[in-house]
N, C-alpha and C positions, 0 to 999 in steps of 0.2 A: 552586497557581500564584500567583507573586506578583503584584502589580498592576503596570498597563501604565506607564511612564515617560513619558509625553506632555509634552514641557517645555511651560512657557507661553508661548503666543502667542495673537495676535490667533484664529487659526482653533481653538486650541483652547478659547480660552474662549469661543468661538460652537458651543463641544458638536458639531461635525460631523468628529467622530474615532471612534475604538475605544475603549470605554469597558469598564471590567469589566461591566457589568449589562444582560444582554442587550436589556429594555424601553426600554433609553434610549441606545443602539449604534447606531454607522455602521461600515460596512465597510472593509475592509484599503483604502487608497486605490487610485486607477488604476494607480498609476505604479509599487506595489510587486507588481502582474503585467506589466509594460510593460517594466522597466529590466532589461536584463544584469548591471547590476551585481546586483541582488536572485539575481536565478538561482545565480549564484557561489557568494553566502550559503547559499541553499539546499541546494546540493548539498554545502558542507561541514557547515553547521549541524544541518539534517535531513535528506537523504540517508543521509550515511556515519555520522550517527549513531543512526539508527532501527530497529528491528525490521523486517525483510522477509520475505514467503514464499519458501522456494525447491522445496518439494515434498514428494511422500509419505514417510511413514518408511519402506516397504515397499520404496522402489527402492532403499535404504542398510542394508538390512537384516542383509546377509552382512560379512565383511571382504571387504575390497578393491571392494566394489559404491561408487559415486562418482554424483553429480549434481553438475552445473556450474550455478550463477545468477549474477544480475547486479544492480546497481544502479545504475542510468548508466552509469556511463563504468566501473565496476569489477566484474569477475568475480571468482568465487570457487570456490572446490570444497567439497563436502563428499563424508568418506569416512568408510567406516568401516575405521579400522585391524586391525592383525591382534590385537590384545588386547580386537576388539570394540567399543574406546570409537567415536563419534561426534566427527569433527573438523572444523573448517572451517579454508582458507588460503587468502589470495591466489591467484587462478589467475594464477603468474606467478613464472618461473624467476630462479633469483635471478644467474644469469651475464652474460645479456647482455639478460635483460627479456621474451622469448618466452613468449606462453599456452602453458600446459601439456597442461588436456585440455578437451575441447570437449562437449557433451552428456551424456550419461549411460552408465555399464555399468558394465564392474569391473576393475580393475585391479591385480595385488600389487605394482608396483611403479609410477611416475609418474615415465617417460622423457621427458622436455625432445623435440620436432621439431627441435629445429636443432642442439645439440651434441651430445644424448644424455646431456646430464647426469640423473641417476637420482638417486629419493628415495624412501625408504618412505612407506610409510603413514602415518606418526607427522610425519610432514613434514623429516624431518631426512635430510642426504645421504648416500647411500651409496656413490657414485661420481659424481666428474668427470673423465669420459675426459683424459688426459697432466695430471692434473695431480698426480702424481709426481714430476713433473719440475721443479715450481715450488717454490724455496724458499719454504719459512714457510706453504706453504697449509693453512689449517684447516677442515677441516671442516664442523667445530661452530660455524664461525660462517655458513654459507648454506645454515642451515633455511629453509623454507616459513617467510612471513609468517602468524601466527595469525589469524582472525577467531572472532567469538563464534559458537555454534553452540546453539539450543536445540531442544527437541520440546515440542511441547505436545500435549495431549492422546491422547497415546501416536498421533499421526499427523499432524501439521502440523512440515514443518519450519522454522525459521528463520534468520534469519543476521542478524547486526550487524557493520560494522566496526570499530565500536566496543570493543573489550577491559573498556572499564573504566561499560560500561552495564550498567544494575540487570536484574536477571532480569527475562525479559520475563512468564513467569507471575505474576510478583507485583505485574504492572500490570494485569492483563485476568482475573486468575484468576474475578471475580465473571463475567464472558463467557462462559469455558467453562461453566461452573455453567446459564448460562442459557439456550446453546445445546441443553446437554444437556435442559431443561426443555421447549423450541420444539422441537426437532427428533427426530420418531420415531425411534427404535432407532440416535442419535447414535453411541454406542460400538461400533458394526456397523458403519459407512460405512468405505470404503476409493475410492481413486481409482481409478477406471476410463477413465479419458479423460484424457491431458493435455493444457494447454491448448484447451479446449472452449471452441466458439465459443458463446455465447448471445448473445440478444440487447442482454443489458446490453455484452458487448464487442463489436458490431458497429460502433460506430464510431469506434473506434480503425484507421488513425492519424487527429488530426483536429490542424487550425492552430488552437489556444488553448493558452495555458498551462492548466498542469497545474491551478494551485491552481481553474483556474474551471470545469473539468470535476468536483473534489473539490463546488467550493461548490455544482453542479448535485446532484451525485450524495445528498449532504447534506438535502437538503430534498424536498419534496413539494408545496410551497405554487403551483408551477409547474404539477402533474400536470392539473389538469383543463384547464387552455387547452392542454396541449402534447400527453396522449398518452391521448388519445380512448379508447384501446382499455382503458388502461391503466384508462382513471376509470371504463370504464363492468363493470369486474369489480371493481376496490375502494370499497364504502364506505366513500367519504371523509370521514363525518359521525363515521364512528368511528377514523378513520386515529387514530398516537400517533406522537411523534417526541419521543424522552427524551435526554439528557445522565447522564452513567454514569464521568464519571470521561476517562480515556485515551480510551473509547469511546463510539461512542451507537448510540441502537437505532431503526429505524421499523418498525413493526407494523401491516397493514392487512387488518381481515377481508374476504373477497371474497363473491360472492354462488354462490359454488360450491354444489353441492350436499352437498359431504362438509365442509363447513365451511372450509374452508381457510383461514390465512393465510397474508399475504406479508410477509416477513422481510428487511429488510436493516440488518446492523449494522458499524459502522464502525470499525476501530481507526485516531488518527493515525500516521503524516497521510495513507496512502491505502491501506492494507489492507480488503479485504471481504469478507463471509461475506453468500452471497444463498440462502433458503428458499424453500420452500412449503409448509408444513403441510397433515396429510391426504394421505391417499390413500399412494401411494410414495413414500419421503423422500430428500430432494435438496439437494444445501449445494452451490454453486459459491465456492472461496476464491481470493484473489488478490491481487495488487498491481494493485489496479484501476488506476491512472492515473500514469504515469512519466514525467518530462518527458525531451523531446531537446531540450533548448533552450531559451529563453523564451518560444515561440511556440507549439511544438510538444509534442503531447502522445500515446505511445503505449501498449498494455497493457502491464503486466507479466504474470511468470508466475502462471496460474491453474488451477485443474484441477477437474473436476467428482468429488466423490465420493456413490456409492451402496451401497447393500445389494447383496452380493459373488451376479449370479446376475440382477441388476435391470438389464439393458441395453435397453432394449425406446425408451430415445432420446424418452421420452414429455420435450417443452418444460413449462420451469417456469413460462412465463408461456402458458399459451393465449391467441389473442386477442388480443392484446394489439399484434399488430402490428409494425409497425419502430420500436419503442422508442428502439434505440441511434442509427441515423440521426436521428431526431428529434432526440436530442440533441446530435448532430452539429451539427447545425443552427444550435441554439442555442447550444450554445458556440463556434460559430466566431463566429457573429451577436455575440456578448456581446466576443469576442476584440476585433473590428473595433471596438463599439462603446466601448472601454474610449482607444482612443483618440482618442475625438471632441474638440475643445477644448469642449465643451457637455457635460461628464461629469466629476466630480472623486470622489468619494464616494458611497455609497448608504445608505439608514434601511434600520436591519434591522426585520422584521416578527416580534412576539412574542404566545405566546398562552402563558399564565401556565398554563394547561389542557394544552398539549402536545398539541394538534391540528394540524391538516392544515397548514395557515397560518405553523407556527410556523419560525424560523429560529435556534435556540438553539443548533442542532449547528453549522453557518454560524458561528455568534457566537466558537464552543468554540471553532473550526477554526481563526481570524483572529485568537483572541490568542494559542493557544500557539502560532503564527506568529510573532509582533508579541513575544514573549518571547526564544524562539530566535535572532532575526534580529538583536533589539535594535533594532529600527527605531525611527526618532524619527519617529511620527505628525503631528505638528504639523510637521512639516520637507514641502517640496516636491516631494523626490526622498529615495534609499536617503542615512542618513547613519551606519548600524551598520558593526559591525567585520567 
């Protein structure tokens, strides 16, 4: 990552910006979770060009089987064609603009609702009812728009808008390596449940922006004043919160008696895989936190997977309370507070040790923000492209 572009000004040379070094860093400023304009950037610069979940390999596993996901404001499909390959395209007819198909099942062909125009699997047309009858009409020119399409780990599916973004395994691949290390009988898991509700998405939908339910979700340094339940099952003396590249990790042994820890690791800018070591093995994956808006912030798609035979619905956190509401709480609280005129900035907290305290993932989150977006730091308001 290159370093941050802060022109000079009075406020940056009084150090209360985003600095590359997390021990000597202030936070993305108010106004780039406040302004609409930022939103905009968002959803071209990181949205449409990010890695997303959209589901298990097992529901795409035939030809013609299909799952529909979303990223804001844009849907997609993935299917599996009749040569087997794995595809993804705009969910969206190339005639008059009509979604195509809605949910999930199988389909050998993808019949347009409003004209009946028809597409294979391969995305290319096979029919558009009368139009026979129109000189010069081609075909070959109103295929399915493509999107990127990967699997990771023989069951995570993903999707990019992006065409010309780098394989997403060769950004995380050290991830899976490590999941498989934390997580019992890893290559066993299949999803059982989709969109399961846990506590960490109980409080979706909530009024903040996205990035500051991301900055909550990111740290720990908050856990003992906010979630009682939460602190009084994790040793917090031994909590770890690492930096890892794309991704980062927090790791908390609890006082369980089969040893247990608790796992949450992050891919940008809002993918998560949530553990609990010990006992029955449990990964919830998702698009944790999707904005509708610049205020608003709802789940994406996520799905609980277990050992195929393991439904017994035992919670990954015991105890532990209304977690998600809590946070509810606090990011809406943090929403309101972000536009106090008594509020400009915030000192990030660093622990060189990668303890409980630390804010490094926070730090990670706010400049490849602050790179993507192009924001001028030292500026009052959004002045990027």
């Amino acid at each position: 990552m290159s370093s941050l572009l802060v022109k000079d000004s009075p406020r940056a040379a009084g150090l209360r910006t985003l600095t590359d070094d997390p021990a000597q860093s202030y936070t993305l400023p108010a106004w780039a979770y406040l302004d609409p304009k930022v939103y905009e950037q968002e959803k071209r610069k990181v949205f449409y060009r990010s890695w997303q979940y959209a589901g298990w390999v097992g529901e795409v596993a035939e030809p013609g089987q299909y799952i529909t996901a979303s990223v804001i404001d844009q849907s997609v499909i993935i299917i599996r064609d009749a040569a087997g390959e794995l595809r993804g395209f705009h969910n969206v007819c190339q005639h008059r603009g009509h979604q195509l198909l809605t949910g999930c099942g199988r389909a050998n062909t993808i019949v347009c609702p409003y004209h009946a125009w028809v597409y294979r699997n391969d995305g290319t047309l096979r029919n558009a009812r009368g139009a026979d009858t129109a000189p010069g009409f081609e075909h070959e020119l109103f295929s399915l728009k493509p999107v990127n399409v990967e699997v990771v780990a023989d069951k995570f599916v993903f999707f990019n808008l992006d065409l010309d973004a780098p394989p997403f395994i060769d950004q995380i691949g050290d991830l899976i390596e490590d999941l498989r290390r934390e997580v019992p009988d890893f290559d066993q898991l299949q999803r059982v449940s989709a969109n399961e509700r846990s506590s960490d998405f109980a409080m979706f939908p909530l009024e903040a922006n996205w990035k500051i339910v991301m900055d909550n979700f990111l740290e720990c340094y908050h856990c003992q004043n906010a979630h009682r339940g939460l602190a009084s099952d994790v040793i917090m003396t031994d909590y770890q919160n690492t930096v890892h590249g794309l991704w980062s990790k927090q790791k908390g042994p609890t006082r369980a008696e089969d040893g247990a820890n608790i796992l949450f690791w992050t891919i940008f800018p809002n993918i998560t895989f949530v553990s609990r070591s010990g006992g029955r093995p449990r990964l919830i994956v998702g698009n944790f936190a999707v904005p509708d808006g610049p205020g608003r912030t709802v789940a994406g798609a996520h799905d609980l997977y277990r050992v195929p035979g393991d439904e017994d619905g035992v919670d990954l956190f015991p105890g532990w309370g209304p977690v998600g509401l809590e946070d509810k709480s606090i990011c809406e609280s943090v929403q309101r507070g972000l536009a106090s005129l008594g509020y400009d900035t915030g000192r990030l907290v660093y622990d060189p040790l990668h303890g409980q305290v630390t804010e490094e993932a926070v730090h990670d989150f706010h400049r490849r923000l602050a790179e993507l977006l192009e924001l001028d730091l030292s500026a009052a308001g959004p002045t990027g492209g």
